[in-house]
C-alpha positions in Angstrom: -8.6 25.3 -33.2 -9.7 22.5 -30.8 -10.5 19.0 -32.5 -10.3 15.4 -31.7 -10.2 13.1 -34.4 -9.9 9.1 -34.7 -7.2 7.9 -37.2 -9.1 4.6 -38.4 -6.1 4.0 -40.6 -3.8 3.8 -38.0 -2.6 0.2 -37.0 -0.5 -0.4 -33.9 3.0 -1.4 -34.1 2.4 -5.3 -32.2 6.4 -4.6 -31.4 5.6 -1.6 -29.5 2.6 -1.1 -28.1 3.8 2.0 -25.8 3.7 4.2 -29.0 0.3 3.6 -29.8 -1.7 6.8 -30.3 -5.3 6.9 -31.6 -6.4 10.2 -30.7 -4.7 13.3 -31.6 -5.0 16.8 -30.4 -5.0 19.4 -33.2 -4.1 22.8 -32.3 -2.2 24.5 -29.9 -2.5 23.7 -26.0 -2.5 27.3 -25.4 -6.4 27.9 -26.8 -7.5 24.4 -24.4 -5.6 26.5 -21.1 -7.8 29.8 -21.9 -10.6 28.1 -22.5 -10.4 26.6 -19.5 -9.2 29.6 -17.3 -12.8 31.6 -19.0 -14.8 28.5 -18.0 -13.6 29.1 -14.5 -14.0 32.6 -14.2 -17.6 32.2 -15.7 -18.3 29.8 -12.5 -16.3 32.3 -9.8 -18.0 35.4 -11.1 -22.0 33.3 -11.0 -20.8 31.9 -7.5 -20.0 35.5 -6.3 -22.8 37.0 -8.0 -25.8 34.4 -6.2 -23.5 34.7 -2.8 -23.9 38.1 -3.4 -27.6 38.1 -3.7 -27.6 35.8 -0.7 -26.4 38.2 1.9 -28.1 41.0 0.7 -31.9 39.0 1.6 -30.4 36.8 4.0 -31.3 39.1 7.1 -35.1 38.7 5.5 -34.8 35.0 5.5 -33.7 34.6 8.7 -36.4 37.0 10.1 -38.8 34.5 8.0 -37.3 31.1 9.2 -37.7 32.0 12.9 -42.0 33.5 11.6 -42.2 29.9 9.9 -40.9 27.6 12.4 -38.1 28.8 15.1 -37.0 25.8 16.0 -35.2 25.2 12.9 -33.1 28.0 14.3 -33.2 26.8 17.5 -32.3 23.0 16.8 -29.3 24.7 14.8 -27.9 26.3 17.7 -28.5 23.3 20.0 -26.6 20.9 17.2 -23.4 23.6 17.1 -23.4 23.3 21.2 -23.4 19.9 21.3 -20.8 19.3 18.5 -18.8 22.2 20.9 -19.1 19.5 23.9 -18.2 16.6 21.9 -15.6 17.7 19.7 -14.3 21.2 20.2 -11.9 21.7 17.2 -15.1 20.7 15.5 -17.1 23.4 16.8 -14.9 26.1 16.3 -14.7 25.1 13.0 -18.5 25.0 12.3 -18.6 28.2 13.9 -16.2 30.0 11.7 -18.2 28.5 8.8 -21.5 29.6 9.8 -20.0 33.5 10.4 -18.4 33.4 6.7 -21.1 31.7 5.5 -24.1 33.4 7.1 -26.2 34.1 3.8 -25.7 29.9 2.5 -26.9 28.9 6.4 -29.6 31.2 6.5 -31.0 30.0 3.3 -30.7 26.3 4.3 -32.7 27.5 8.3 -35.1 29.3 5.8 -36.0 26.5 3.5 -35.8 23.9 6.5 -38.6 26.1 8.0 -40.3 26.1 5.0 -40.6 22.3 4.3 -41.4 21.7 8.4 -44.0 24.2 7.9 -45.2 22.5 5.1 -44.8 18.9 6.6 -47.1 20.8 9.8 -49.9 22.0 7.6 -50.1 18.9 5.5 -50.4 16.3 8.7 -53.5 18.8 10.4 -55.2 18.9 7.0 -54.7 14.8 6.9 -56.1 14.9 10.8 -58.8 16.9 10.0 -59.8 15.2 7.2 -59.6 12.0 8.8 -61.8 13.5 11.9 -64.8 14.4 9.4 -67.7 11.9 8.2 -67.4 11.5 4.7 -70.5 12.1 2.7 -71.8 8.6 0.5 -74.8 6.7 -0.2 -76.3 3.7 1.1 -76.8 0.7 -1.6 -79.6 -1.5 -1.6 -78.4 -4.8 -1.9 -80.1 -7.3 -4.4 -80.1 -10.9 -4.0 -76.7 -12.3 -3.6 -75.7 -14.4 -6.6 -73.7 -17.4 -5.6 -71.2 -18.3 -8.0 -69.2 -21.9 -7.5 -66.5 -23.3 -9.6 -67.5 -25.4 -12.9 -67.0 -29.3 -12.1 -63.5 -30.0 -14.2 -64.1 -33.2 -16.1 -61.2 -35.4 -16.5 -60.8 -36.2 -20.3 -58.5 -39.3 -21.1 -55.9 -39.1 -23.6 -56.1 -41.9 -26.1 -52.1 -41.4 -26.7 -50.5 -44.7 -27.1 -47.3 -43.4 -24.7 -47.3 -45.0 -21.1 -45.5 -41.8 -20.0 -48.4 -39.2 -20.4 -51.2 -41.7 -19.0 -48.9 -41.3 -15.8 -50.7 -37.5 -15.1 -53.8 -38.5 -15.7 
């Protein structure tokens, strides 16, 4: 069984403080290493799993991405050309990625299309709006009221103390 516990009763030897141990592990190592080796497997077989999932609709994103906006796509392909001219090590590299990786990197195209569609529509509604009169109504105005600051009146202290009458 896995446990931690704190021995409060436990006072350090001042002589040697290398041996000092508050915590102690109670049980066997062995339960901590499987533990460990399911949590991983849990987390390989959900990665596969959603990877999976990934390149079995990632034809149908891509087909989307290029519907929403195609020059995601294209930018892409114009960013892995120029990282080929600049660095080609680099661009090899990228490459390779984006063949073994094809369903992550048409999900990211698909959702970059998505929010740059998104950004498109939201700037023409904000242009149309901004074009169009907008509807109000005219308010008489009443004599203006003219409102000026109350006249401050200097009171004088009647302390004895030469030090506060040097404010006034």
């Amino acid at each position: 069984m896995l446990s931690l516990s704190f021995e409060a009763t436990h006072r350090p030897n001042l002589q040697n403080m290398s041996t000092r141990n508050n915590f102690q592990f109670r049980g066997n190592g062995f339960t901590a290493i499987i533990a460990l080796i399911v949590l991983f497997a849990v987390i390989y077989f959900v990665a596969k799993g959603v990877f999976w999932l990934l390149s079995v609709v990632a034809p149908v994103l891509l087909i989307l991405a290029a519907i929403l906006d195609y020059k995601v796509i294209v930018n892409y392909v114009k960013w892995v050309g120029k990282l080929f001219q600049r660095d080609v090590l680099m661009g090899i590299g990228i490459s390779i990625l984006s063949v073994i990786g094809y369903p992550v990197l048409f999900a990211i195209l698909f959702f970059r299309a998505l929010m740059s569609k998104k950004v498109k529509d939201a700037k023409k509604a904000y242009e149309k709006r901004e074009g169009e009169f907008i509807e109000y109504e005219e308010v008489e105005e009443e004599e203006t009221l003219i409102l000026r600051p109350p006249e401050k009146q200097k009171e004088k202290r009647t302390s004895g103390n030469e030090y506060d009458q040097m404010f006034d």
